[in-house]
N, CA, C and O atoms as a Maestro MAE file, in Angstrom:
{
 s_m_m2io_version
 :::
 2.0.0
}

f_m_ct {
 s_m_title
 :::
 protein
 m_atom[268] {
  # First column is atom index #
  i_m_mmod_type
  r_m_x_coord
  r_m_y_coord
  r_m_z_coord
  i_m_residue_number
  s_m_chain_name
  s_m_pdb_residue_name
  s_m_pdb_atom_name
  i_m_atomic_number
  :::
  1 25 12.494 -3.245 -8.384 1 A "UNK " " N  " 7
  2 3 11.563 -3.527 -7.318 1 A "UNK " " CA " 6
  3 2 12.259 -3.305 -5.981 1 A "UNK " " C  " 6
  4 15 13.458 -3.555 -5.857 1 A "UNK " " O  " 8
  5 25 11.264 -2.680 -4.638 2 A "UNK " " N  " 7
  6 3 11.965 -2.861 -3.654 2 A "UNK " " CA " 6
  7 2 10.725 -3.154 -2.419 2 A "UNK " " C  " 6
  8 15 9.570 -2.744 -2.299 2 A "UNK " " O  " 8
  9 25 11.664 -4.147 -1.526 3 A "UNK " " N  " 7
  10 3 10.672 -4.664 -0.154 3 A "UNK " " CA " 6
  11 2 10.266 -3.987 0.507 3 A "UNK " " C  " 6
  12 15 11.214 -3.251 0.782 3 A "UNK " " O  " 8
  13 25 9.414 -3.654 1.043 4 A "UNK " " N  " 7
  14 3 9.061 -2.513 2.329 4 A "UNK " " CA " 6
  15 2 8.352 -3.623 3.053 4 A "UNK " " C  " 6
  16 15 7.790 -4.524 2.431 4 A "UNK " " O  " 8
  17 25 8.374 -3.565 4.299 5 A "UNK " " N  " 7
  18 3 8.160 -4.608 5.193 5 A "UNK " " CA " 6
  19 2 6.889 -3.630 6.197 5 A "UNK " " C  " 6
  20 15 7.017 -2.447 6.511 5 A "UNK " " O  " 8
  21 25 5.833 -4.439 6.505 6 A "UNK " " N  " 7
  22 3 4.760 -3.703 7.205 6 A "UNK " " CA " 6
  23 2 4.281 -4.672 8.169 6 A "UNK " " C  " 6
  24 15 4.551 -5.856 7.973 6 A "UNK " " O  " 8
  25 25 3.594 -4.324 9.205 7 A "UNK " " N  " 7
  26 3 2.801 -5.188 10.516 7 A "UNK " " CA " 6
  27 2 1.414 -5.164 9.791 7 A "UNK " " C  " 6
  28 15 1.050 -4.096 9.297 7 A "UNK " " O  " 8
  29 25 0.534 -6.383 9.684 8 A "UNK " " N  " 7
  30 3 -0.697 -6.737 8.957 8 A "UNK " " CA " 6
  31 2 -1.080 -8.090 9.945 8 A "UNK " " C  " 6
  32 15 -0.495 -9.103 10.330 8 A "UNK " " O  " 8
  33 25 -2.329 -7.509 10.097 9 A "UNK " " N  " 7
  34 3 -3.175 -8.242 11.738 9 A "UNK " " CA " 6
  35 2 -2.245 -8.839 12.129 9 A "UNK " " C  " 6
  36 15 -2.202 -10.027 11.812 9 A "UNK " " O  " 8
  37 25 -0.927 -8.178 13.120 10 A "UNK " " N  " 7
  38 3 -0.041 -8.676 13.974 10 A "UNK " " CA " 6
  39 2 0.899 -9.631 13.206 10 A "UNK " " C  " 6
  40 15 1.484 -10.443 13.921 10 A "UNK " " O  " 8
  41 25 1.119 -9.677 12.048 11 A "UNK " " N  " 7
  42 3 1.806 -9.970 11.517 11 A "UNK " " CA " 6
  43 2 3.332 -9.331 10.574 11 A "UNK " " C  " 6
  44 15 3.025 -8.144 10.460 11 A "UNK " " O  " 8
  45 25 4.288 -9.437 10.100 12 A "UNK " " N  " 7
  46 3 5.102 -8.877 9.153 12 A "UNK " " CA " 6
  47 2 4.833 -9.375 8.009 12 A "UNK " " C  " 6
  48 15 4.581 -10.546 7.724 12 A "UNK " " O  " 8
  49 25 4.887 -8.497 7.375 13 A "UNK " " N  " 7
  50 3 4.907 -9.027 5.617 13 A "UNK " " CA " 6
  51 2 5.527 -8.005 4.679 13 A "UNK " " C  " 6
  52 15 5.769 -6.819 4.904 13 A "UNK " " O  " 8
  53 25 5.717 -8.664 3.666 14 A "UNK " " N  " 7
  54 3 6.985 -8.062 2.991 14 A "UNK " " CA " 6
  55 2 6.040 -7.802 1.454 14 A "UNK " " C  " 6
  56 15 5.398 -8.652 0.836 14 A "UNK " " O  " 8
  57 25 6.198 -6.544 1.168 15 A "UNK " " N  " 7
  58 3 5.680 -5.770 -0.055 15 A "UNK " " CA " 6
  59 2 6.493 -5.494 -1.025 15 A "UNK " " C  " 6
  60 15 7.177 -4.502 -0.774 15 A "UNK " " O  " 8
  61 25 6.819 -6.263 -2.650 16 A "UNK " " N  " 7
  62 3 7.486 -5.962 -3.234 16 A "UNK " " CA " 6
  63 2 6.757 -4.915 -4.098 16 A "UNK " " C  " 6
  64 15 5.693 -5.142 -4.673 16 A "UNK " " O  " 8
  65 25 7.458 -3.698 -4.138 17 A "UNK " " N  " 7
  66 3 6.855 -2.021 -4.929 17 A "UNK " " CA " 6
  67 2 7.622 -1.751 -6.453 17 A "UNK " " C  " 6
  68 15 7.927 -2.873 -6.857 17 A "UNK " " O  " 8
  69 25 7.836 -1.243 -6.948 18 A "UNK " " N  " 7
  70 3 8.145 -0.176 -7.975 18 A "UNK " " CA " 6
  71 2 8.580 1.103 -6.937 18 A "UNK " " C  " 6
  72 15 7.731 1.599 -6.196 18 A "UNK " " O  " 8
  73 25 10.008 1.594 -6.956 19 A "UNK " " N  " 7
  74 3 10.510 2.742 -6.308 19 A "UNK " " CA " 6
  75 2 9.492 4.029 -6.208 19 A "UNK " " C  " 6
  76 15 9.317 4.766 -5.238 19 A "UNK " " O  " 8
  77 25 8.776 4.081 -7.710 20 A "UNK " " N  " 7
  78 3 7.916 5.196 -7.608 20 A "UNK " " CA " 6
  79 2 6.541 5.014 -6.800 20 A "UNK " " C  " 6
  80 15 5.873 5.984 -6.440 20 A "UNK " " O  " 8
  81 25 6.155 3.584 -6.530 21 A "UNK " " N  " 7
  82 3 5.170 3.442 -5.447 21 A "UNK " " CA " 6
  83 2 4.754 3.402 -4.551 21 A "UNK " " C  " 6
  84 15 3.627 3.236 -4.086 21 A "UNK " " O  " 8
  85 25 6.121 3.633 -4.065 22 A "UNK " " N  " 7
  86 3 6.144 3.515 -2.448 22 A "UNK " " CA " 6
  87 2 6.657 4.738 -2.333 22 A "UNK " " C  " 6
  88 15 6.643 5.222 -1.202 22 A "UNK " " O  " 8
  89 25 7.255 5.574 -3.493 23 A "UNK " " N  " 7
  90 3 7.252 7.491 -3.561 23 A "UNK " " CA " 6
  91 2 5.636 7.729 -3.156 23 A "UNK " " C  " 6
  92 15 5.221 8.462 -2.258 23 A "UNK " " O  " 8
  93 25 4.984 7.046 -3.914 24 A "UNK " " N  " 7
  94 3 3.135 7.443 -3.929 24 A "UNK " " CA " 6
  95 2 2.901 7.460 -2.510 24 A "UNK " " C  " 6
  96 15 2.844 8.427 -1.751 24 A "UNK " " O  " 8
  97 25 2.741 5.908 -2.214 25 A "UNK " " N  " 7
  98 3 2.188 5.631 -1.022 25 A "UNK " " CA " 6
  99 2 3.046 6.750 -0.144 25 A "UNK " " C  " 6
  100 15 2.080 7.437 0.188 25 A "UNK " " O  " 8
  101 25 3.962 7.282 0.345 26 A "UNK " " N  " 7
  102 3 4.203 7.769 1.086 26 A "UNK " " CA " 6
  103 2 4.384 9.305 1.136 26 A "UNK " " C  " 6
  104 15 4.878 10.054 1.979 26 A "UNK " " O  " 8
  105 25 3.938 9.460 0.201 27 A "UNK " " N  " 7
  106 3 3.348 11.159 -0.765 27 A "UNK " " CA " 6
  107 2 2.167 11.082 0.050 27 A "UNK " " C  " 6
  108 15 2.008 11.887 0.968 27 A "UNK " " O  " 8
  109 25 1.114 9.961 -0.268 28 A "UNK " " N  " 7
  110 3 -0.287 10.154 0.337 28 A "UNK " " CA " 6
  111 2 -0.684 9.747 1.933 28 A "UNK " " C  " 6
  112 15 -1.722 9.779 2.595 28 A "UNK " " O  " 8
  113 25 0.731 9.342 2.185 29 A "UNK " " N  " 7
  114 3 0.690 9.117 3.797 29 A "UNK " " CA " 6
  115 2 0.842 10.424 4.293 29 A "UNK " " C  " 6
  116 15 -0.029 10.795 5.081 29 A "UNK " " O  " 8
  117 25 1.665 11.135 4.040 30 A "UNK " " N  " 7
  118 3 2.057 12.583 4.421 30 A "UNK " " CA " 6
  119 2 0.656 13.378 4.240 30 A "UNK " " C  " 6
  120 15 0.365 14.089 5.202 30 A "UNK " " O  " 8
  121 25 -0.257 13.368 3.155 31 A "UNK " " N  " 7
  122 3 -1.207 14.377 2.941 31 A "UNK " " CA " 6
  123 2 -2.150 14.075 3.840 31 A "UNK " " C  " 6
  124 15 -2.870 14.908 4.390 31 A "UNK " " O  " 8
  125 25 -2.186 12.546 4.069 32 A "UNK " " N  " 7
  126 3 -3.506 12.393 4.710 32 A "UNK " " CA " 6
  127 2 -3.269 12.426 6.519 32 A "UNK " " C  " 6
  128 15 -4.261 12.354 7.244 32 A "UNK " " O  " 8
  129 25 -2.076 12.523 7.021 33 A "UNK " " N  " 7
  130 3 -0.983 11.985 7.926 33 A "UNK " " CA " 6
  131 2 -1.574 11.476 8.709 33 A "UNK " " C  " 6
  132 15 -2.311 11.881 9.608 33 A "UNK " " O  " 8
  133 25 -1.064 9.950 8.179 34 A "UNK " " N  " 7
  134 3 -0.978 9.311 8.538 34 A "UNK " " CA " 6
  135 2 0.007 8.169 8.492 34 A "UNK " " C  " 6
  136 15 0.600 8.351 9.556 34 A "UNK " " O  " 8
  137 25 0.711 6.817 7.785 35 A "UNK " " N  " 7
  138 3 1.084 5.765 8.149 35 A "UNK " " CA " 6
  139 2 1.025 5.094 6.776 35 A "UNK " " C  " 6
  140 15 -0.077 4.590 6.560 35 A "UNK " " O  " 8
  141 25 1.779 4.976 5.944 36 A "UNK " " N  " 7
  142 3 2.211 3.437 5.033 36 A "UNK " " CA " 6
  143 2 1.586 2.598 5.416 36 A "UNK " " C  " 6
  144 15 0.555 2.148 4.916 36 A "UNK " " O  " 8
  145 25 2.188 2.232 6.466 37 A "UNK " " N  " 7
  146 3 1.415 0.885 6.843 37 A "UNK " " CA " 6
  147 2 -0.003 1.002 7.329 37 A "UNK " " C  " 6
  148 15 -0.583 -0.055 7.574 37 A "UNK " " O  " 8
  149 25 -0.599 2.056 7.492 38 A "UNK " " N  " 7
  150 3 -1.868 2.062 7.908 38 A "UNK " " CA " 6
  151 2 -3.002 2.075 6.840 38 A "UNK " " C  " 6
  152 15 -4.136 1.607 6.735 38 A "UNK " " O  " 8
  153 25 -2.107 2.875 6.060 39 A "UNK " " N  " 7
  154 3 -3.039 2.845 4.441 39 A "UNK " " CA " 6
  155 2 -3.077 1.226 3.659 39 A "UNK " " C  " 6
  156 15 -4.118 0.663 3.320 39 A "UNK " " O  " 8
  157 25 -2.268 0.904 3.557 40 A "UNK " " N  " 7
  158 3 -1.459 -0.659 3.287 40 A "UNK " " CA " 6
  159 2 -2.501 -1.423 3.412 40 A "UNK " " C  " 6
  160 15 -3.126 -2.092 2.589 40 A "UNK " " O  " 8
  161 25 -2.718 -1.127 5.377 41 A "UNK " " N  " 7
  162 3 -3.703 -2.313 6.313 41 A "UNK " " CA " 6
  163 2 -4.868 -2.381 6.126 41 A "UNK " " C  " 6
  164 15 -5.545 -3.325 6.533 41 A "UNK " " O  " 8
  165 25 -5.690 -0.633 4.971 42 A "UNK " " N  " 7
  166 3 -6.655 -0.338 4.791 42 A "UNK " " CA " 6
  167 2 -6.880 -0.901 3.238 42 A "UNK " " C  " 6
  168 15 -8.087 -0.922 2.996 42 A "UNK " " O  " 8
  169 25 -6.309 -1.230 2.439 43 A "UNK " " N  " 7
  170 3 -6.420 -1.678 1.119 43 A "UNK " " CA " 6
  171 2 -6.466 -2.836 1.339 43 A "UNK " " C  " 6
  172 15 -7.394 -3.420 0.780 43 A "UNK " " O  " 8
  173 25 -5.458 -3.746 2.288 44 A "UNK " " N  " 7
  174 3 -5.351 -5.231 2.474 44 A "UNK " " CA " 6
  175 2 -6.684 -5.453 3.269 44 A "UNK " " C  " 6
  176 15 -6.796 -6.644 3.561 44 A "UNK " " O  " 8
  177 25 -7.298 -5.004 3.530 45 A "UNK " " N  " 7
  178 3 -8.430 -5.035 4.254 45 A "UNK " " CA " 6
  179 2 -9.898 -5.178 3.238 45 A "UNK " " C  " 6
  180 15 -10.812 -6.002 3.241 45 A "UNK " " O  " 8
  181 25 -9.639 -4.043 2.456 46 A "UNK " " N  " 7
  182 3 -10.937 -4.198 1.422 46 A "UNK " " CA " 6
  183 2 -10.682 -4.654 0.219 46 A "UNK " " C  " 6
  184 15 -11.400 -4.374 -0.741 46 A "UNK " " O  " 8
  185 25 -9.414 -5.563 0.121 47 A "UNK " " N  " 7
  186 3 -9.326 -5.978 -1.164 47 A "UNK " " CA " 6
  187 2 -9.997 -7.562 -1.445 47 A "UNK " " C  " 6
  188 15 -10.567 -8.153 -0.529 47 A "UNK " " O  " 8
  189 25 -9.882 -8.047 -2.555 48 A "UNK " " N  " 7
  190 3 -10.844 -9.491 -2.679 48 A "UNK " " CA " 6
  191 2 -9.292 -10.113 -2.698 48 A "UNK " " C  " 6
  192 15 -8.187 -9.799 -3.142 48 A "UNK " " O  " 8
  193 25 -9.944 -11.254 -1.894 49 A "UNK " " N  " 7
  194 3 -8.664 -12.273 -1.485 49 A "UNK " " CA " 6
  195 2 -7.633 -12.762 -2.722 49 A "UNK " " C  " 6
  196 15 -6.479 -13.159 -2.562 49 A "UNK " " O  " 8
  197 25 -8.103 -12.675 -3.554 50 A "UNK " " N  " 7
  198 3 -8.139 -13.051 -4.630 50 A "UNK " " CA " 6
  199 2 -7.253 -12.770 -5.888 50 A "UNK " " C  " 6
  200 15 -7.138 -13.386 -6.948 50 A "UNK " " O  " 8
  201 25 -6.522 -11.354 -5.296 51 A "UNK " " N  " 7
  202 3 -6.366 -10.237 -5.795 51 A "UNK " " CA " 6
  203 2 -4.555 -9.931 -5.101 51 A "UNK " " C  " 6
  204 15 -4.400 -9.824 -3.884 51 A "UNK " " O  " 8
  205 25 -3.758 -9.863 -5.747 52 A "UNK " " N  " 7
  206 3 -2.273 -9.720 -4.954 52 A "UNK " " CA " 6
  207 2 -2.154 -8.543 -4.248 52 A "UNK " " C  " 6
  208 15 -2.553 -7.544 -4.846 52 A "UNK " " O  " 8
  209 25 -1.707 -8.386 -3.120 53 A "UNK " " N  " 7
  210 3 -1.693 -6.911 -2.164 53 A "UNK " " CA " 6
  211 2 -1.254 -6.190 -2.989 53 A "UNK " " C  " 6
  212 15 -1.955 -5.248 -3.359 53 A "UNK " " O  " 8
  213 25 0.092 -6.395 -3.573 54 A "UNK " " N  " 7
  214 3 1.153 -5.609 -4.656 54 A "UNK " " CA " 6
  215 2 0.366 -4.701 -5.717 54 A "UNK " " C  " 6
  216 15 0.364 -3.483 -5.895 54 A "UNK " " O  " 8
  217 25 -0.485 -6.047 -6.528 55 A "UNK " " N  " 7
  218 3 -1.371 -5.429 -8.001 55 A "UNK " " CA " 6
  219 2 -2.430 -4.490 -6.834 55 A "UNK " " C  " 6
  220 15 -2.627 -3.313 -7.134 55 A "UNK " " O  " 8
  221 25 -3.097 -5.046 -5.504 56 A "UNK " " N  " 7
  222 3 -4.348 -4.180 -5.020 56 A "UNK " " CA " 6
  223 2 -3.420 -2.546 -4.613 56 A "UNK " " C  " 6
  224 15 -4.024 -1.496 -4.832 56 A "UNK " " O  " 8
  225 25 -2.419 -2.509 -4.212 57 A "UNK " " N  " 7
  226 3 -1.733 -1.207 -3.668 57 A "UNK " " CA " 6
  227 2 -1.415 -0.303 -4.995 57 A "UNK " " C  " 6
  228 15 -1.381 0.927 -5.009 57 A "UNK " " O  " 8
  229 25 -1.157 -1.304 -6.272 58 A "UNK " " N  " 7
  230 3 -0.681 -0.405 -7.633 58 A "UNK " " CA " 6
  231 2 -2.494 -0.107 -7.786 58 A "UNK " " C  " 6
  232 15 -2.715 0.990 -7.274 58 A "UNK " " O  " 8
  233 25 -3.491 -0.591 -8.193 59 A "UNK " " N  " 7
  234 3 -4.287 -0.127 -8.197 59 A "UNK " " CA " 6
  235 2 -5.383 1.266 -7.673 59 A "UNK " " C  " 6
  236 15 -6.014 2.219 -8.130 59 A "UNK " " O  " 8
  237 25 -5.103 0.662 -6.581 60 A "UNK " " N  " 7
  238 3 -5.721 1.897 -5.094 60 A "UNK " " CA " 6
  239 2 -4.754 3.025 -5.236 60 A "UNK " " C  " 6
  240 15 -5.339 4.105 -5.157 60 A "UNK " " O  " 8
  241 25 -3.284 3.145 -5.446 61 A "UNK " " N  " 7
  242 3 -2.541 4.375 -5.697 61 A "UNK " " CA " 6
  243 2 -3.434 5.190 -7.417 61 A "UNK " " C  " 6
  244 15 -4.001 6.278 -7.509 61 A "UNK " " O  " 8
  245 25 -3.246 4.284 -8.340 62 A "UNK " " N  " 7
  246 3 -3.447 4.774 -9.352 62 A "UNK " " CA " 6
  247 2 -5.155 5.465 -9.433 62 A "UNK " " C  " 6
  248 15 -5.469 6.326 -10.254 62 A "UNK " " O  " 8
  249 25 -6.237 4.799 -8.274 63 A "UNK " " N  " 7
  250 3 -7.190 5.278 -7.980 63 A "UNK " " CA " 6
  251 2 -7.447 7.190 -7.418 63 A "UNK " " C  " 6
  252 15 -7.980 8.265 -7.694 63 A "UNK " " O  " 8
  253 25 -6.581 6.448 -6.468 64 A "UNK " " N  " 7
  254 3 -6.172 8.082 -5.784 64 A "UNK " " CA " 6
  255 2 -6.107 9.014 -6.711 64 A "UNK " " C  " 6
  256 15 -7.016 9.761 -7.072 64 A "UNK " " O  " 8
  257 25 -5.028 8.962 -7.090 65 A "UNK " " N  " 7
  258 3 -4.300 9.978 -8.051 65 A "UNK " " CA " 6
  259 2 -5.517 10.471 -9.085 65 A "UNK " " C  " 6
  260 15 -5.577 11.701 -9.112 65 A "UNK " " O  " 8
  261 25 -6.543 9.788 -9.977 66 A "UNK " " N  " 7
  262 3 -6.907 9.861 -10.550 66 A "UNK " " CA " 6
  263 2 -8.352 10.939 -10.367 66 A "UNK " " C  " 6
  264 15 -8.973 11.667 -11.142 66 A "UNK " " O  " 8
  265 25 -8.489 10.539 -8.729 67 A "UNK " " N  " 7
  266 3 -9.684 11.107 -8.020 67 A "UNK " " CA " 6
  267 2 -9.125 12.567 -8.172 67 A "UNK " " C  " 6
  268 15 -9.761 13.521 -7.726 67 A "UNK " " O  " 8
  :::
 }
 m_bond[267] {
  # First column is bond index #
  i_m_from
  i_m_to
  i_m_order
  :::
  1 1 2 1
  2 2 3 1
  3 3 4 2
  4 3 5 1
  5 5 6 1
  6 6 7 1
  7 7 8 2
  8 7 9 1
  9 9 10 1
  10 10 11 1
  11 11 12 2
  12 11 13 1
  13 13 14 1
  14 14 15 1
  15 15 16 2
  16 15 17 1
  17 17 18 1
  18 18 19 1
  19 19 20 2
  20 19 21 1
  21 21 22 1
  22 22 23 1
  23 23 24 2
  24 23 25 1
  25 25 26 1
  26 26 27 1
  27 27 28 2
  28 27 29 1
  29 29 30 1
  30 30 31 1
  31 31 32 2
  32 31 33 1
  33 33 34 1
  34 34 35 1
  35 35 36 2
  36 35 37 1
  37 37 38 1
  38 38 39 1
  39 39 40 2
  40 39 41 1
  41 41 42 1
  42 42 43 1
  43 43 44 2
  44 43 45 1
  45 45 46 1
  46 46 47 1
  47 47 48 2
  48 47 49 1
  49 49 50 1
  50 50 51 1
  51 51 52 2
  52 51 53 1
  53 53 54 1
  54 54 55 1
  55 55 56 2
  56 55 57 1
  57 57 58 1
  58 58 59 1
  59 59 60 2
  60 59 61 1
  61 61 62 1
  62 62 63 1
  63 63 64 2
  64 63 65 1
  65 65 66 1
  66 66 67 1
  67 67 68 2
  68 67 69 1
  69 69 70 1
  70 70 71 1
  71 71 72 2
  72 71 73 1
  73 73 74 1
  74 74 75 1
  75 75 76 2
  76 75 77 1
  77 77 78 1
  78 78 79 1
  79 79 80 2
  80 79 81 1
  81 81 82 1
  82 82 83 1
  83 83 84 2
  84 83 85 1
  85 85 86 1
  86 86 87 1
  87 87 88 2
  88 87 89 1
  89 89 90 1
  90 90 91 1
  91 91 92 2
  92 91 93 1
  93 93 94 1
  94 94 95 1
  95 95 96 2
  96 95 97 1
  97 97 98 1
  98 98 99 1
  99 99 100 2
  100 99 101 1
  101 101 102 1
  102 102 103 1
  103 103 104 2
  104 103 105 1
  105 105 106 1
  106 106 107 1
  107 107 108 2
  108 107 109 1
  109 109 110 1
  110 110 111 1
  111 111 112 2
  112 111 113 1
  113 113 114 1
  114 114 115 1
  115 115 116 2
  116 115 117 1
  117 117 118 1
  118 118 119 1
  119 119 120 2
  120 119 121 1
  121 121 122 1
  122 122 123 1
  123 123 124 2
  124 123 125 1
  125 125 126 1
  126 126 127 1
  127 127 128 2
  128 127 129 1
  129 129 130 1
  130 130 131 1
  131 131 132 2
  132 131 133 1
  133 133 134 1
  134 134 135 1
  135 135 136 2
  136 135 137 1
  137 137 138 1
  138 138 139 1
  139 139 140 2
  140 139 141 1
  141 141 142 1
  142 142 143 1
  143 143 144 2
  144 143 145 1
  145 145 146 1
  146 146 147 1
  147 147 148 2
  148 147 149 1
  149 149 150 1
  150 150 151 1
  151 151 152 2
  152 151 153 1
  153 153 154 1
  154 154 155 1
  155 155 156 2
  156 155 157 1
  157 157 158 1
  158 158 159 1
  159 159 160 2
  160 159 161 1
  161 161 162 1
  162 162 163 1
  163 163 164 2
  164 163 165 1
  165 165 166 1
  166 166 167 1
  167 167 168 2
  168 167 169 1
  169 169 170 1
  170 170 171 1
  171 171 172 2
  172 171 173 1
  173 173 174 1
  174 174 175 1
  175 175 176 2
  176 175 177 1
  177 177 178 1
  178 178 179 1
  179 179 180 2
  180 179 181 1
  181 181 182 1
  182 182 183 1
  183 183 184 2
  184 183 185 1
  185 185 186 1
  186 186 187 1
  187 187 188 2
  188 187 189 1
  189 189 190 1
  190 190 191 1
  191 191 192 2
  192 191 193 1
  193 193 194 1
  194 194 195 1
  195 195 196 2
  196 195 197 1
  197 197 198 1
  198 198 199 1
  199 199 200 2
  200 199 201 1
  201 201 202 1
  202 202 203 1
  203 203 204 2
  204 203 205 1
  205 205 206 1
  206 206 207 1
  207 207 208 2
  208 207 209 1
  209 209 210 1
  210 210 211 1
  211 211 212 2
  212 211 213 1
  213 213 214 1
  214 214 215 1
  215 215 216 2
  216 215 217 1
  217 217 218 1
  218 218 219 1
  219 219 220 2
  220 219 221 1
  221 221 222 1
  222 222 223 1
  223 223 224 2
  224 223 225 1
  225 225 226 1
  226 226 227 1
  227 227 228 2
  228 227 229 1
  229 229 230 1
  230 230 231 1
  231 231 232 2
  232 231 233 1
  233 233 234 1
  234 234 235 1
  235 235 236 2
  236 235 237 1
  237 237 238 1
  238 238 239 1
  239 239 240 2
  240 239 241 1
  241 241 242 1
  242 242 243 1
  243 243 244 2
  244 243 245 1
  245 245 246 1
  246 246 247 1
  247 247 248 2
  248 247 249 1
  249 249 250 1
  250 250 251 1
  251 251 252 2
  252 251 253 1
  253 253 254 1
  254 254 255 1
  255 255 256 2
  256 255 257 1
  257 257 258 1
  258 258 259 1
  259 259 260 2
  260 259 261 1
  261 261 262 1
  262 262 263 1
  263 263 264 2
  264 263 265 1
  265 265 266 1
  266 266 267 1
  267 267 268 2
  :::
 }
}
């Protein structure tokens, strides 16, 4: 596992990943160019509270990819 640290509504918070997920996320930051953390702010945004950012970011990657 590794931390990647992001700004979320003016805040820091700390994202524990899988090395190859934060390869993803930042594979699909480049295509779409834009921002890790902007994509991040956009999943933490429409996810159900309910739901861990970590499992919602492994999800939403594995979405992508699949599209």
């Amino acid at each position: 596992m590794k931390k990647i640290s992001v700004s979320l509504s003016g805040h820091q918070t700390s994202i524990s990943l899988e090395p190859e997920f934060i390869s993803a996320l930042q594979e699909i930051a480049n295509t779409r160019k834009t921002s890790v953390a902007k994509i991040i702010g956009e999943i933490d945004s429409s996810r159900e509270m309910n739901i861990n950012l970590s499992s919602a970011i492994r999800v939403w990657i594995l979405k992508y990819f699949r599209n």
